[in-house]
DSSP file (Angstrom, degrees, kcal/mol; ACC not computed):
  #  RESIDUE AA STRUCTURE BP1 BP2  ACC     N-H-->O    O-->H-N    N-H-->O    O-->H-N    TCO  KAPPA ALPHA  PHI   PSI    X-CA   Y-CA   Z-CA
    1    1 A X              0   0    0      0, 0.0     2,-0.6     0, 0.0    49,-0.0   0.000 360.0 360.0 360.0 133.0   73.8  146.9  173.5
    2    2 A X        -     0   0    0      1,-0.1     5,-0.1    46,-0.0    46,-0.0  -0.768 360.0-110.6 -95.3 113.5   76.9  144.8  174.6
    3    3 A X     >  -     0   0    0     -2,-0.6     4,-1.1     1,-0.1    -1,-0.1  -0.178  11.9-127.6 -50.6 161.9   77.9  146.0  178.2
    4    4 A X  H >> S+     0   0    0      1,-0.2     4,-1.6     2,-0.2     3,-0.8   0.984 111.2  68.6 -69.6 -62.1   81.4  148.0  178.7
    5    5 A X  H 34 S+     0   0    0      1,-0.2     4,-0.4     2,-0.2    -1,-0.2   0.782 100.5  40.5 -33.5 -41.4   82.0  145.3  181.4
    6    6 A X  H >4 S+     0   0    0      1,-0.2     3,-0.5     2,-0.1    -1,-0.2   0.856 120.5  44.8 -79.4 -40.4   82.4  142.3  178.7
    7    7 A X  H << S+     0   0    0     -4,-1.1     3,-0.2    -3,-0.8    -2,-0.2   0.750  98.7  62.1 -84.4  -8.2   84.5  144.5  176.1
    8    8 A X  T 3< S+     0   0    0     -4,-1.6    -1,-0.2     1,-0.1    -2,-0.1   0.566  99.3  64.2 -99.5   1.8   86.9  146.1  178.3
    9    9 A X  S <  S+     0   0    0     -3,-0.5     2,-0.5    -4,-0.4    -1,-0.1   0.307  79.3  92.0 -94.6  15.1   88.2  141.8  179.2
   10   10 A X  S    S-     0   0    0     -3,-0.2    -1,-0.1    -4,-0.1    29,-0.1  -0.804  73.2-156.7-111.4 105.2   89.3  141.4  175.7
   11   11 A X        -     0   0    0     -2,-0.5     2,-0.6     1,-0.1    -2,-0.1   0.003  17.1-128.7 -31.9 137.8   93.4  142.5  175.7
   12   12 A X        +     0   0    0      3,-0.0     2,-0.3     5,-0.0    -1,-0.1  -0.953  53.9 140.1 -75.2 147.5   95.0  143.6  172.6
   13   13 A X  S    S-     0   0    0     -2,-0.6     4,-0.3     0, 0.0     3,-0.3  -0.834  72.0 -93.1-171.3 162.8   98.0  141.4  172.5
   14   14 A X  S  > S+     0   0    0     -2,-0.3     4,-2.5     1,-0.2    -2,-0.0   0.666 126.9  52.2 -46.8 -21.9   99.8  139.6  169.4
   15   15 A X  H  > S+     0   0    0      1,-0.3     4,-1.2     2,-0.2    -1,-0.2   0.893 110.1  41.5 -97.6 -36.5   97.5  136.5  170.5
   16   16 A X  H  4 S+     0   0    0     -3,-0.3     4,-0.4     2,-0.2    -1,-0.3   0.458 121.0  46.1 -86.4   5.1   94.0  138.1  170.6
   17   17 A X  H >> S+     0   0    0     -4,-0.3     4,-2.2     2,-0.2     3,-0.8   0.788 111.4  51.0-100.8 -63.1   95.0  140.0  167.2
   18   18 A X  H 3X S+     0   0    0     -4,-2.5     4,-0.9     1,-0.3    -2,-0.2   0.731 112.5  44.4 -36.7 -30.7   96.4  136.9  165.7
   19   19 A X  H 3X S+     0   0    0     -4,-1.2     4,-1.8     1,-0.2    -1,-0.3   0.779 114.6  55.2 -98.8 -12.2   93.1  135.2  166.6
   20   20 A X  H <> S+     0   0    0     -3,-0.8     4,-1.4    -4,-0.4    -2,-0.2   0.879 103.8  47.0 -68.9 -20.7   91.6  138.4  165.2
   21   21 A X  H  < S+     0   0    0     -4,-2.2     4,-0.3     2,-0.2    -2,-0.2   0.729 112.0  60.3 -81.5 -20.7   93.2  138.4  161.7
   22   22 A X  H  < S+     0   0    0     -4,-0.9    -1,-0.2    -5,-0.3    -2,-0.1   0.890 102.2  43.6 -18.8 -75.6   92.1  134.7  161.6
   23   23 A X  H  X S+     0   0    0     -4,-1.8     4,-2.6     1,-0.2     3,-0.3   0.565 103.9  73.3 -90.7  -7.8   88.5  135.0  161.9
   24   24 A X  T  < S+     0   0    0     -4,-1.4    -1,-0.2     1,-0.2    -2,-0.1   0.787  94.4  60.2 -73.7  -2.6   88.8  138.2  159.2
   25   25 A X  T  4 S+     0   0    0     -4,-0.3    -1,-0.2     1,-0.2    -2,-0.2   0.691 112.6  25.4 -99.6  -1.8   89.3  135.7  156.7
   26   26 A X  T  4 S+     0   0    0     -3,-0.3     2,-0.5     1,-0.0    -1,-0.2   0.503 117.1  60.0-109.7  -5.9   86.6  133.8  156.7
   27   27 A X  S  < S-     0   0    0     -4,-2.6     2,-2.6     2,-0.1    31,-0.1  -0.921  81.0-113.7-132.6 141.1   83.8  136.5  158.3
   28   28 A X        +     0   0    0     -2,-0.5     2,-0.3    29,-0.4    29,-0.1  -0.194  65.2 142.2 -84.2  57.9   82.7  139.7  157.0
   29   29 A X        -     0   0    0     -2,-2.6     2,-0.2    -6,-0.3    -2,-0.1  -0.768  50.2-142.5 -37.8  96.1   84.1  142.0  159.8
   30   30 A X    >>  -     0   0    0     -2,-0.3     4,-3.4     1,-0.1     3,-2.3  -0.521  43.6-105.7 -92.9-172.5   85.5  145.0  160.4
   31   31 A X  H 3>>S+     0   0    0      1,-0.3     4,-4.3     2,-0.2     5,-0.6   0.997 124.5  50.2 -66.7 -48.6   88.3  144.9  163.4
   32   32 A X  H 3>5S+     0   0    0      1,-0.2     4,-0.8     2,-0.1    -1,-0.3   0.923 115.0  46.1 -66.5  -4.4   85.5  146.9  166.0
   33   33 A X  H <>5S+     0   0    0     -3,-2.3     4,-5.8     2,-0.2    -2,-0.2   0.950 118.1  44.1 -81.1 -54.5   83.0  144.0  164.9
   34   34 A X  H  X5S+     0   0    0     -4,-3.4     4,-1.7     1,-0.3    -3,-0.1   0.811 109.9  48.7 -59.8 -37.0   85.9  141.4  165.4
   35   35 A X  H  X5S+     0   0    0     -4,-4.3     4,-1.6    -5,-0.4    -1,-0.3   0.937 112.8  53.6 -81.5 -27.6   87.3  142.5  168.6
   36   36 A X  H >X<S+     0   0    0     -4,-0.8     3,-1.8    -5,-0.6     4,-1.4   0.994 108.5  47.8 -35.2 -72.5   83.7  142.6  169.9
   37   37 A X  H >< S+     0   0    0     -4,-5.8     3,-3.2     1,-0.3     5,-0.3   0.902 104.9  60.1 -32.8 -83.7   83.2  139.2  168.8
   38   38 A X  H 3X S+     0   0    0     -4,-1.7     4,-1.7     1,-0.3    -1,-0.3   0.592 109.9  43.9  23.1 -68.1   86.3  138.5  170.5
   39   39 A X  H <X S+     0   0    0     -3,-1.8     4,-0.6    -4,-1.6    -1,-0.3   0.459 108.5  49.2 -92.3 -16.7   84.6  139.7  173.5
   40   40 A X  H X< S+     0   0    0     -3,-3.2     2,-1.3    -4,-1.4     3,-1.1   0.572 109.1  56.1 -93.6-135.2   81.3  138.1  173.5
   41   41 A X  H >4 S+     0   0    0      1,-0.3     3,-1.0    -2,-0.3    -2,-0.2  -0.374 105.5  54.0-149.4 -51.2   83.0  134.7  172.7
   42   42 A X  H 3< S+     0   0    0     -4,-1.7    -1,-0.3    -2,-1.3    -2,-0.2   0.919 115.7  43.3 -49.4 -55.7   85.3  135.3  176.3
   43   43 A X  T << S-     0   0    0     -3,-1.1    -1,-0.2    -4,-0.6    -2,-0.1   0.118 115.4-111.6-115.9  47.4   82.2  135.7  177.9
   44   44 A X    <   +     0   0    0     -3,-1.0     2,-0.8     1,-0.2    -1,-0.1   0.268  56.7 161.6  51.4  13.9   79.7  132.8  176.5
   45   45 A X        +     0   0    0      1,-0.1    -4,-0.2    -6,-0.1    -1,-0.2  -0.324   8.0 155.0 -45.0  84.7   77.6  135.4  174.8
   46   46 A X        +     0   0    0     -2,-0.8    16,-2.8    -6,-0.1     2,-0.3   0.490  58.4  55.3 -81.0  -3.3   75.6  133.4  172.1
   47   47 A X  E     +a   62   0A   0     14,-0.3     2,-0.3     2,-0.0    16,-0.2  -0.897  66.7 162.4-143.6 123.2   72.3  135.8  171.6
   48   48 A X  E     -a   63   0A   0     14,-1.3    16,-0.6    -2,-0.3     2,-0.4  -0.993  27.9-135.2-146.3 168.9   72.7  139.4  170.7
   49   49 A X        +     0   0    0     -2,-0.3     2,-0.3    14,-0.2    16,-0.2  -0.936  38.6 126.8-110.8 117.2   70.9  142.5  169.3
   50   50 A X        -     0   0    0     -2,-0.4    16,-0.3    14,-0.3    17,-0.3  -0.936  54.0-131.4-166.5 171.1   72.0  144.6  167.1
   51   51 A X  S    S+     0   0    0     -2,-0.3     2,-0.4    14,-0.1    14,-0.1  -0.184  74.3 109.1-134.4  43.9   71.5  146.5  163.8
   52   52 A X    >   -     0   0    0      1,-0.1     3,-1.8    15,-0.1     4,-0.1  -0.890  52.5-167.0-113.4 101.4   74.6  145.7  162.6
   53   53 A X  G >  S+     0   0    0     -2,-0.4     3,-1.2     1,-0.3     4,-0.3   0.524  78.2  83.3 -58.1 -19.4   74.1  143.0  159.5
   54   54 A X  G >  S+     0   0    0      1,-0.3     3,-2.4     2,-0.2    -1,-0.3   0.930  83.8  68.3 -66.2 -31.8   77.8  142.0  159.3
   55   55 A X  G X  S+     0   0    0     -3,-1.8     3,-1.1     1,-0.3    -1,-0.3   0.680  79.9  72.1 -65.7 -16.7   76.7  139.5  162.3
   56   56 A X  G <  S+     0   0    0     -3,-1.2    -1,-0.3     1,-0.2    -2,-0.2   0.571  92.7  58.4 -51.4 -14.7   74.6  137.3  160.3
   57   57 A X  G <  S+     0   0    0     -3,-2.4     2,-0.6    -4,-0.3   -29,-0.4   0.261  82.3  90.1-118.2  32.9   77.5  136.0  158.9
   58   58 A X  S X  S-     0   0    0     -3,-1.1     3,-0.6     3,-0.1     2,-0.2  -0.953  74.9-136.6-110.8 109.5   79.4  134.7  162.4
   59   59 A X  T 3  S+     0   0    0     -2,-0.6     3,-0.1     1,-0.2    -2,-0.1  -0.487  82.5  38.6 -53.2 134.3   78.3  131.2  162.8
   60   60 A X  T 3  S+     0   0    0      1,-0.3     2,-0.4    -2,-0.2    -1,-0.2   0.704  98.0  99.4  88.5  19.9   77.2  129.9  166.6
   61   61 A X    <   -     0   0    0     -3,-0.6     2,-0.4    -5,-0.1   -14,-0.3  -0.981  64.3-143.7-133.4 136.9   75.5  133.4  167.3
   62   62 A X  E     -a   47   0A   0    -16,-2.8   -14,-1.3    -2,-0.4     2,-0.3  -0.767  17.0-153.7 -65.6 128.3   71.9  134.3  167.2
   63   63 A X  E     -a   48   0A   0     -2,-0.4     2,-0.3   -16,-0.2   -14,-0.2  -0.868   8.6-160.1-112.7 144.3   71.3  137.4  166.0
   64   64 A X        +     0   0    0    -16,-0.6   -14,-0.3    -2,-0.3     2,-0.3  -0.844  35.9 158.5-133.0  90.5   68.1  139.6  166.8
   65   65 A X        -     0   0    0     -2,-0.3   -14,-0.1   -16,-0.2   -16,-0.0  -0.744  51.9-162.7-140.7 149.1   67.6  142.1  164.5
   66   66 A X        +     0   0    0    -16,-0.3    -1,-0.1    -2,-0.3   -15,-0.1   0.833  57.9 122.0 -75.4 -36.2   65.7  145.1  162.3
   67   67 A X     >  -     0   0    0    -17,-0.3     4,-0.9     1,-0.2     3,-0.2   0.089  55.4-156.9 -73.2 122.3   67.8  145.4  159.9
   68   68 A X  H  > S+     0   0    0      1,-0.3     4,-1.9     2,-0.2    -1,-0.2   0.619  91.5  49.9 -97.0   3.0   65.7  144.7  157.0
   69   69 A X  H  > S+     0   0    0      2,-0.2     4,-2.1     3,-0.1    -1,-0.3   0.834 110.3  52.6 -95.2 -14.1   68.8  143.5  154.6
   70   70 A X  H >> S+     0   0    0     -3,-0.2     3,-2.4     2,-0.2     4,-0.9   0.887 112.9  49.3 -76.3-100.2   70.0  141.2  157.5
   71   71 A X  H 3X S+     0   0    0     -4,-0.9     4,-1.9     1,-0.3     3,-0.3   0.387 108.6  49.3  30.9 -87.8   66.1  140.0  157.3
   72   72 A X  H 3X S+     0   0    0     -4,-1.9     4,-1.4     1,-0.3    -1,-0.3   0.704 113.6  42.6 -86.6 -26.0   66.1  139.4  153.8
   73   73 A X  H <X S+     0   0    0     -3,-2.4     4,-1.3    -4,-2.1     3,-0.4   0.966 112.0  57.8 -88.0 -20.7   69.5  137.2  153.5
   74   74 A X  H  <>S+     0   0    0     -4,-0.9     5,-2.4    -3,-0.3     6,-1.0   0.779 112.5  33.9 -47.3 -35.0   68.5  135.5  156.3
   75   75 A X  H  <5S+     0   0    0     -4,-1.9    -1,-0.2    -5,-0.5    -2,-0.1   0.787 112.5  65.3 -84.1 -17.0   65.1  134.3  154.8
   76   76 A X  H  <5S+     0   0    0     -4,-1.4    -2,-0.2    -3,-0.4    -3,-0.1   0.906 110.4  37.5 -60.5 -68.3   67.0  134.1  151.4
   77   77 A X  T  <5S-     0   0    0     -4,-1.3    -1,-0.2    -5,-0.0    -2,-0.2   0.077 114.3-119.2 -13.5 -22.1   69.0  131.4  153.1
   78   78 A X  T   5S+     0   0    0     -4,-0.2    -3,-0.2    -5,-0.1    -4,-0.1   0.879  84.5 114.0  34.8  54.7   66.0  129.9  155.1
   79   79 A X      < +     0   0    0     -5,-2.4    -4,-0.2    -6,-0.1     2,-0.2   0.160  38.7 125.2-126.4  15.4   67.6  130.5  158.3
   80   80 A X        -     0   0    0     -6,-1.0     2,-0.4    -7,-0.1    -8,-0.0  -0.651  38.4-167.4 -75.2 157.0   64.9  133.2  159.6
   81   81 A X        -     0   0    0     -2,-0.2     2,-0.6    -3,-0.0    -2,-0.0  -0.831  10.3-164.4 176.0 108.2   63.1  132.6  163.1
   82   82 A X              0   0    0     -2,-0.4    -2,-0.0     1,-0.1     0, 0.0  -0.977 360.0 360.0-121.4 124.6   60.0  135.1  163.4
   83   83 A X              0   0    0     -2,-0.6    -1,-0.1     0, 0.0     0, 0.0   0.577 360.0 360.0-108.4 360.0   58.6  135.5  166.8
């Protein structure tokens, strides 16, 4: 779960839109994924959990997941970590 505190310091404005429409062209996002991002990135968040697969494909983040198709391209890829 990402705290309220860390998403409610990302603005909308032209600059933080801009830098969202950016990163939608190279990562497979939708806009609540991206202003999230957005918002973990503001506050040096590298590590997350979730069971949302789109994040496996944001570079610089560790992801910690079930999700078993996030799993499978990740081992697919030979970038899975089992602990």
């Amino acid at each position: 779960m990402i705290s309220s505190a860390v998403c409610t310091d990302v603005l909308v404005s032209e600059e933080t839109s801009n830098g969202a429409l950016t990163r939608f062209q190279t990562q497979l996002l939708d806009g609540y994924d991206l202003r999230i991002l957005q918002a973990l990135d503001k506050a040096g968040v590298t590590q997350i959990i979730t069971d949302d697969g789109d994040y496996v494909t944001v570079p610089g983040i560790k992801v910690f997941t079930a999700n078993s198709g996030a799993i499978a391209a990740a081992k697919s890829k030979g970038k899975l970590l089992v602990r």
